[in-house]
C-alpha positions as CSV (number, residue, x, y, z in Angstrom):
1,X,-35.3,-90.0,35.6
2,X,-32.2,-92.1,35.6
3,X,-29.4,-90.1,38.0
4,X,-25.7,-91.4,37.1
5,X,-23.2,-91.6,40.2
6,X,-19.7,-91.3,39.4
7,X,-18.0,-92.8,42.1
8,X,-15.6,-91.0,43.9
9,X,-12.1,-92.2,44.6
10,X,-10.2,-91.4,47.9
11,X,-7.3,-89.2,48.3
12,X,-3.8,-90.8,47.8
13,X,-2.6,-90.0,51.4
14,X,-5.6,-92.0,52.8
15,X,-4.9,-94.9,51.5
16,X,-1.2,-94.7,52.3
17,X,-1.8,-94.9,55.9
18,X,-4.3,-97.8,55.6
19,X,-1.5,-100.3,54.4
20,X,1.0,-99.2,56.9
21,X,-0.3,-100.9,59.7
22,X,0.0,-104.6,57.4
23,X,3.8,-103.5,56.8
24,X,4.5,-103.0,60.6
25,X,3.6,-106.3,61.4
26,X,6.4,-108.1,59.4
27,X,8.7,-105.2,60.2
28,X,8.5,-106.0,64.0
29,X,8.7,-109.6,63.7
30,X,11.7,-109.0,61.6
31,X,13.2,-106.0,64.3
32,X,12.3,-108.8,66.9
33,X,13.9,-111.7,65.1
34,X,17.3,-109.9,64.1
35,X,17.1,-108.2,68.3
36,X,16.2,-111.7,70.0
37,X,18.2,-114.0,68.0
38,X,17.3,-117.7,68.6
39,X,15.8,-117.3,71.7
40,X,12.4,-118.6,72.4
41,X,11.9,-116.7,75.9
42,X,12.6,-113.1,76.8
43,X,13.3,-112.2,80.3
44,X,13.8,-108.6,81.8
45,X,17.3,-108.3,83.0
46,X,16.0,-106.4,86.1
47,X,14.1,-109.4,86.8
48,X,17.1,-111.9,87.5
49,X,20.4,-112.4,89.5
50,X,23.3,-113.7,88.1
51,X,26.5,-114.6,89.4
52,X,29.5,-115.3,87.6
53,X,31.5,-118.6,88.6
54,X,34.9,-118.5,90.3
55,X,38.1,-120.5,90.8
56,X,39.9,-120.3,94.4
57,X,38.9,-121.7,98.1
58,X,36.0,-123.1,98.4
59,X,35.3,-122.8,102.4
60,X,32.3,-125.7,102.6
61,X,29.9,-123.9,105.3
62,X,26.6,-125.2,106.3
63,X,24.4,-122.7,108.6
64,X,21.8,-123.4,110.7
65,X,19.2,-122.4,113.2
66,X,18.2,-123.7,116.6
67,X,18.1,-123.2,120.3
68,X,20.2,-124.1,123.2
69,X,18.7,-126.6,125.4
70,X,19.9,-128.9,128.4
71,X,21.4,-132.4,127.8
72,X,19.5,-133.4,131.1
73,X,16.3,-132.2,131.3
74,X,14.6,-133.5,134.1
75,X,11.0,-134.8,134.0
76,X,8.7,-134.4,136.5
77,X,5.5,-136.4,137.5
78,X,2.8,-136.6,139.8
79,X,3.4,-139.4,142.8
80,X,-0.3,-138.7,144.0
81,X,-3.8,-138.8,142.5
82,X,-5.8,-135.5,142.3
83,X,-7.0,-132.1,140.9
84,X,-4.7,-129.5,140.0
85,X,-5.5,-126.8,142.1
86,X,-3.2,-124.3,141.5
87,X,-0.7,-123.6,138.9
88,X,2.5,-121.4,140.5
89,X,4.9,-121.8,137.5
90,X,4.4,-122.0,133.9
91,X,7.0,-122.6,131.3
92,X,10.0,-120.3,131.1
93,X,9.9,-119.5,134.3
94,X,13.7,-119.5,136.5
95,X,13.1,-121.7,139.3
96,X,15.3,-123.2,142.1
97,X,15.5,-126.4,143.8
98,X,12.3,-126.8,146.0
99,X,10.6,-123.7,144.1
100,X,6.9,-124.4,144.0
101,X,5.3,-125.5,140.5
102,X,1.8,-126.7,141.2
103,X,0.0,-127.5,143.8
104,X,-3.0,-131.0,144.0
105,X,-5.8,-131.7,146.1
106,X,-7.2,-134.6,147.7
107,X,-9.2,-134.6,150.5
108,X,-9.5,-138.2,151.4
109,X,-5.2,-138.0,152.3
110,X,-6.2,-135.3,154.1
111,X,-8.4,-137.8,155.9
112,X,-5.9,-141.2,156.2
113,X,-3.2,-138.7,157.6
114,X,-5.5,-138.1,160.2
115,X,-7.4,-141.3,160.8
116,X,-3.5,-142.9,161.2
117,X,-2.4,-140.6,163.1
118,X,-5.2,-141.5,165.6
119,X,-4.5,-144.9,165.7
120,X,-0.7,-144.7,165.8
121,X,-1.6,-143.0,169.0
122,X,-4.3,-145.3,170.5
123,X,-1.5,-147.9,169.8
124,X,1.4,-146.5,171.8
125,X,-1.2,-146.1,174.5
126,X,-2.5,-149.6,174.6
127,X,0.8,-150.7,174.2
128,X,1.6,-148.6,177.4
129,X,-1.3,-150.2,179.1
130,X,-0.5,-153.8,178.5
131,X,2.9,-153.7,179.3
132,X,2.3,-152.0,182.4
133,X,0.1,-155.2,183.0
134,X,3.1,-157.1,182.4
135,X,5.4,-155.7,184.4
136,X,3.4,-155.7,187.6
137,X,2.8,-159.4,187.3
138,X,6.3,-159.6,186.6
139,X,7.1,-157.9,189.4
140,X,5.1,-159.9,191.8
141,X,6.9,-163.1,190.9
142,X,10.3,-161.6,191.5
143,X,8.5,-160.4,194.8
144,X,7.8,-164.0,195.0
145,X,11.1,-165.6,194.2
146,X,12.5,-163.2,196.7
147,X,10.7,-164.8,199.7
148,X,11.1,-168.6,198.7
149,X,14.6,-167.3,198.9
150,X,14.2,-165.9,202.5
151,X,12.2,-168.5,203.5
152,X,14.8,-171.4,202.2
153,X,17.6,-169.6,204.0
154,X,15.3,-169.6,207.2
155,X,14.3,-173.3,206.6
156,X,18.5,-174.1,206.4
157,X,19.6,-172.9,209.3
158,X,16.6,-174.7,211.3
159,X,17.9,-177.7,209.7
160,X,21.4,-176.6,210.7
161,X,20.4,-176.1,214.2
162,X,18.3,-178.9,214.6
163,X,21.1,-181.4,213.1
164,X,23.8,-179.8,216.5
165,X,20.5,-180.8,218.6
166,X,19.8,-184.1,217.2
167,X,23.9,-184.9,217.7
168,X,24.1,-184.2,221.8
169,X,20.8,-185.9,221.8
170,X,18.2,-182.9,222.5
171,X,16.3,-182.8,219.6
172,X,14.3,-186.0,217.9
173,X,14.9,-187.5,214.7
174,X,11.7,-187.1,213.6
175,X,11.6,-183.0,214.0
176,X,14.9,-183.5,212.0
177,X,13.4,-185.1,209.2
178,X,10.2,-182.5,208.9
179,X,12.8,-179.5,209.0
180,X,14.8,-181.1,206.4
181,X,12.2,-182.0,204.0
182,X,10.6,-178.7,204.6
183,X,13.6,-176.7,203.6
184,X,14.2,-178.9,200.7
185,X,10.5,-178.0,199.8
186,X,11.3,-174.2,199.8
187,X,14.6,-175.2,197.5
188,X,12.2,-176.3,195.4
189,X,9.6,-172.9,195.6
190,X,12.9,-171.1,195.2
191,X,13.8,-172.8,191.4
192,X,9.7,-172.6,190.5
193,X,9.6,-168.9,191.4
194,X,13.1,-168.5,189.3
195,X,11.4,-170.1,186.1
196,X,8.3,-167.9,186.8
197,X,10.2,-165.1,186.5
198,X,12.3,-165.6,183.8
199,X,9.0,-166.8,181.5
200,X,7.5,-163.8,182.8
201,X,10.6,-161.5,181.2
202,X,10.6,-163.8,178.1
203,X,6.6,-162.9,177.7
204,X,7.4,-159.1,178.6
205,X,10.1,-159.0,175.7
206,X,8.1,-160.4,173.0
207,X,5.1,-158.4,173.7
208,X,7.4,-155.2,173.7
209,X,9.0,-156.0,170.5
210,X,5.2,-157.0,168.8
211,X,4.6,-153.9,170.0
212,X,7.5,-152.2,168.7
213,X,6.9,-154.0,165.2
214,X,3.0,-153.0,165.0
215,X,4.4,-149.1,165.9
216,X,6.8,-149.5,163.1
217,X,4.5,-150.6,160.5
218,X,2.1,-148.0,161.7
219,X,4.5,-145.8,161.3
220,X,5.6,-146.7,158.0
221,X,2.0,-146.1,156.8
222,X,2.0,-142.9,158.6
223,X,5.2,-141.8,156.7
224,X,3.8,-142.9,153.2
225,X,0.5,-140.9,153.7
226,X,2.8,-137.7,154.5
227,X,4.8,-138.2,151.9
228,X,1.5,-138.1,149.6
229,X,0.5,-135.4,151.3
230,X,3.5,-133.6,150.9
231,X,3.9,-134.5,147.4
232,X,0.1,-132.6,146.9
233,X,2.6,-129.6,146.5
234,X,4.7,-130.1,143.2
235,X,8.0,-128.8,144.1
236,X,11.5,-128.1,141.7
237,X,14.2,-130.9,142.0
238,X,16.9,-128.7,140.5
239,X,17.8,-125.3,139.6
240,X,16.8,-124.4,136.3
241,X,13.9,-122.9,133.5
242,X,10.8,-124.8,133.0
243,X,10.7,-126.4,129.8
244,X,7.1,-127.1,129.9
245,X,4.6,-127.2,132.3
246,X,2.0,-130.2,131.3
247,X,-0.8,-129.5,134.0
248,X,-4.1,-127.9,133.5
249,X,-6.0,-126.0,136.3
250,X,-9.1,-128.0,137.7
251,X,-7.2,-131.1,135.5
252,X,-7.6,-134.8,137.4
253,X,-3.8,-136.5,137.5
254,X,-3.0,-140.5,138.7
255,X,0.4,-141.5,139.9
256,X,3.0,-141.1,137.2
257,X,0.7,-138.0,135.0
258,X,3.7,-135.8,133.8
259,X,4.0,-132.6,135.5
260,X,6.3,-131.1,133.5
261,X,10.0,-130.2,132.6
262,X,12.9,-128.5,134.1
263,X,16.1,-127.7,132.3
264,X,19.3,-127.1,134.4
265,X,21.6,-123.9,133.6
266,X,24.5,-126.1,133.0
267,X,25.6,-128.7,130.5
268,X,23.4,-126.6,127.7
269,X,24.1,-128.0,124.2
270,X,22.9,-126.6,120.6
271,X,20.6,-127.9,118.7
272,X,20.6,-126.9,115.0
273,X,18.1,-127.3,112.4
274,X,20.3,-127.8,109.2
275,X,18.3,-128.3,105.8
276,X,18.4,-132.1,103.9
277,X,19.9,-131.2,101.2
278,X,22.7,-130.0,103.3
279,X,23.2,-132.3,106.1
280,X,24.1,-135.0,104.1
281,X,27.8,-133.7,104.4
282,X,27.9,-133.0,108.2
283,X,29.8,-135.5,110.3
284,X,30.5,-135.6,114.0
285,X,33.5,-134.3,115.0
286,X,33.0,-131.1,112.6
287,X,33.7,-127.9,114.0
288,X,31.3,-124.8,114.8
289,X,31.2,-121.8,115.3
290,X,28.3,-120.7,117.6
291,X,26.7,-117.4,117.5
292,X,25.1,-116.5,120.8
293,X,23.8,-112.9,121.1
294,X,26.9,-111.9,119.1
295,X,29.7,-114.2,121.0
296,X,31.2,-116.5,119.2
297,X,31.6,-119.5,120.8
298,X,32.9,-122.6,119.4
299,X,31.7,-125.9,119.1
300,X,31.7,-129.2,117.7
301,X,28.7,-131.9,116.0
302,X,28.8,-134.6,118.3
303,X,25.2,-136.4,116.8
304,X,23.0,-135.7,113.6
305,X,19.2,-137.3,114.1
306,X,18.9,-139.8,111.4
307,X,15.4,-138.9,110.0
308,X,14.3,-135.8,108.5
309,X,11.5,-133.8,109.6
310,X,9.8,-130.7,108.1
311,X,12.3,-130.7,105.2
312,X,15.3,-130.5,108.3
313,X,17.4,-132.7,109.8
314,X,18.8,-131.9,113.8
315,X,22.4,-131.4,114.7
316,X,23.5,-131.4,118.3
317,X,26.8,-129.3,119.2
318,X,28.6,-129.8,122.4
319,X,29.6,-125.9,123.7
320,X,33.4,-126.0,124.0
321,X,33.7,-122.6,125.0
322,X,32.1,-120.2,127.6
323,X,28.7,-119.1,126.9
324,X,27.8,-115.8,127.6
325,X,26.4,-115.7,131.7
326,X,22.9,-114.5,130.7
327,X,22.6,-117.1,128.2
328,X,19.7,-119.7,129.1
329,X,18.3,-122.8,127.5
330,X,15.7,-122.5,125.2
331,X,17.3,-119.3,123.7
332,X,17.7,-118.7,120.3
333,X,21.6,-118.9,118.2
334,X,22.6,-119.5,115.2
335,X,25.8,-121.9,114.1
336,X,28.1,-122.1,111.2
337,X,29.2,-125.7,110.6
338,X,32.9,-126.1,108.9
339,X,32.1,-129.7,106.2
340,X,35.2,-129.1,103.6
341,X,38.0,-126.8,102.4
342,X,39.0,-127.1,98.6
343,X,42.0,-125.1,98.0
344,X,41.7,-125.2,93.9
345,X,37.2,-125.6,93.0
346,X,35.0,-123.9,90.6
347,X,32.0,-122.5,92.5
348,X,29.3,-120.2,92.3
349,X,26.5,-119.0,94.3
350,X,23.8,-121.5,94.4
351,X,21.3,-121.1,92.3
352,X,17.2,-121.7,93.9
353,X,16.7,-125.0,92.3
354,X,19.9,-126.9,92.7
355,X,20.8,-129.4,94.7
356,X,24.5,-130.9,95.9
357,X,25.9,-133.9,94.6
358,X,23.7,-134.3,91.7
359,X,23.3,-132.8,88.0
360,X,20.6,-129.5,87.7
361,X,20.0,-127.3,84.9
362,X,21.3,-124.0,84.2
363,X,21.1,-120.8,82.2
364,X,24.5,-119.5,81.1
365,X,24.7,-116.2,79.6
366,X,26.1,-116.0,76.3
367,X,26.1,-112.3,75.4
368,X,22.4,-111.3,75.9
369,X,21.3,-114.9,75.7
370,X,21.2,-117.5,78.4
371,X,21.4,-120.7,77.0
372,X,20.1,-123.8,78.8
373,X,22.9,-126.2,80.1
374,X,23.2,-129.1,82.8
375,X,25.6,-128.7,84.9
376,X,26.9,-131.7,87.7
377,X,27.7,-130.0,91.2
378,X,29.3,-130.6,94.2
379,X,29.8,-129.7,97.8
380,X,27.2,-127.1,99.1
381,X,28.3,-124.3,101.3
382,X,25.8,-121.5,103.2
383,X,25.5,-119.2,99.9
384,X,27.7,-121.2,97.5
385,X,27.9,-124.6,95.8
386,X,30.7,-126.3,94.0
387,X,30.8,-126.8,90.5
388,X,32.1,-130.2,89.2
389,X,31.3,-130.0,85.4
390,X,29.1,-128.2,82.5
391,X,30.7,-124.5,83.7
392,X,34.0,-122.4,83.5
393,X,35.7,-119.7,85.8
394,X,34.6,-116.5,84.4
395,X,31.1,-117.8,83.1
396,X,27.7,-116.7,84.4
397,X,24.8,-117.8,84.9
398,X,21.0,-117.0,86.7
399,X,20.8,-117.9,90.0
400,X,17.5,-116.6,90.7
401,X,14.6,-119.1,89.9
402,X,13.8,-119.6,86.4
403,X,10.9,-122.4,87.0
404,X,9.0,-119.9,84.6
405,X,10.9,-120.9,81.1
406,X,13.2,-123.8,82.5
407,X,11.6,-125.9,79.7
408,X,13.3,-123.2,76.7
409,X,16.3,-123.9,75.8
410,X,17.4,-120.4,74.8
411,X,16.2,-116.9,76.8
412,X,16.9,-113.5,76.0
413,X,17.6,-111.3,78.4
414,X,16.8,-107.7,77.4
């Protein structure tokens, strides 16, 4: 048996709400459209910084970071070969002149010390002994010379005697003769024994002074085997803070192995780390103002490194005022560089992406919409930057970063 179904229609409300949901959708896009305008982005307003640009003095100000250091560091080195025994001093430590920092050793100078001392000693003895030699012989030829004299004088009075006896007729010619040639023979013995002598103190001389030169250079070694030996024991040359200490215990150092570095207290000098894009405006001669532990001292830039490294560029500042007395180097300050005064410039605070002296893009706010424009800047100061063209005093625009929808040309900020 055929059943016929009458097909049941649904109530009118039910089918109300079913096409309400394909209204909405045109209905927001049109609420959206008429809200957001033109835009293309939408940004929360919570989300951003703006800062509206001025008209006035524009004090040019770079800041930067750094330490104070020395301007003559010393450098120390090893003079000795060795192991580092012991380490007294490591870096940052206050030290004064003849402070110990280290401390070598090497047994063989132990060794030479010793062995020269030895022989400098079994020298001066020899020496002793040979002139000792000397002199006796020396003084048995003056012993010598001493009788030939005697024995002249002796020999010229016989000859004086004899020539009275030989005159009244007493004494023989021949007697004569033989006393006068025998005192002329002792003349003789007399000038021999004289040149004995005085080769004999000639001989005596130079052996003392090859002595004295073999003692010397004995000596001299002696001294430069000390002096290694002293120089085992690393000691400060100055007053001052170790700047680094290069040694290792149970590390082997040669002659010249740097030991380390010592700063002075005095003639200290800044050294700020100012960023690229900013140290293309600082000169020497600019002034600064140094802030040390919250002294300000001031300064001036007296050299800028000419390469950049880590994005930075160095600055040194000669101190022209008194530093605080428990300042040392290596300590931490910060400086404020003067570059440039405009007394009449448009500026803003610098947004995160731009740069000085060059042309970046903007977002300036027009009503709720920040509309994309280039603008050329100028001079950049610690939190500021100078606006040449593309902006006007009272306009503002986002200074936070806007990498996120820097390719729209229109945002809306709700």
């Amino acid at each position: 048996m055929d059943v016929l179904i009458q097909e049941q229609k649904k109530p009118f409300w039910r089918r109300k709400w079913l096409a309400l949901p394909a209204l909405g959708i045109p209905i927001a896009v049109l609420i959206a459209t008429s809200s957001f305008g033109n835009a293309d982005y939408v940004v929360d307003r919570d989300r951003v910084s703006i800062a509206e640009v001025q008209r006035g003095q524009f004090l040019v100000q770079v800041r930067g970071t750094g330490v104070l250091t020395s301007k003559n560091n010393q450098v120390l080195s090893t003079n000795v070969e060795g192991r580092v025994e012991r380490i007294e001093r490591e870096a940052g430590a206050e030290v004064q002149q003849g402070d110990v920092l280290a401390r070598i050793s090497n047994p063989k100078l132990h060794e030479q010390l010793s062995e020269t001392r030895w022989e400098l000693e079994a020298l001066r003895k020899e020496n002793h002994a040979d002139a000792v030699v000397l002199r006796s012989e020396l003084a048995a030829l003056r012993a010598d010379f001493r009788a030939a004299q005697s024995n002249y004088e002796l020999a010229r009075m016989k000859v004086e005697a004899e020539q009275t006896l030989l005159e009244r007729g007493i004494a023989s010619r021949l007697n004569f003769e033989q006393t006068k040639l025998a005192a002329q023979q002792q003349k003789e013995r007399i000038d021999s024994s004289n040149e004995a002598v005085r080769m004999m103190e000639e001989r005596l001389a130079a052996m003392l002074d090859a002595h004295q030169a073999r003692l010397a250079k004995l000596n001299n070694g002696l001294s430069s085997i000390q002096k290694q030996v002293d120089d085992l024991v690393v000691r400060a040359p100055i007053d001052g803070i170790v700047q680094q200490m290069a040694l290792k215990l149970g590390q082997t150092v040669t002659a010249g192995t740097e030991v380390g570095r010592i700063a002075p207290h005095d003639n200290l000098v800044a050294i700020l780390d100012i960023q690229d894009y900013q140290a293309g405006d600082v000169r020497a001669g600019q002034s600064v103002q140094i802030d040390a532990r919250g002294t300000a001292v001031p300064g001036k830039v007296v050299r800028i490194e000419p390469t950049v490294n880590n994005g930075v560029v160095k600055a040194e500042v000669e101190i022209l005022g008194r530093l605080p007395q428990d300042l040392r180097a290596n300590q931490s300050i910060e400086g404020v560089i003067d570059v440039a005064q405009r007394p009449n410039a448009l500026f803003v605070a610098r947004p995160q992406l731009a740069r000085g002296r060059g042309r970046s893009v903007v977002f300036r706010l027009d009503g709720d919409t920040a509309v994309r424009t280039p603008v050329d800047f100028g001079l950049v100061s610690t939190r500021h930057i100078e606006v040449l063209s593309g902006l006007n005093a009272g306009d503002r625009i986002i200074v936070s970063d806007s990498a996120a929808w820097e390719k729209h040309e229109r945002v809306y900020v709700k």
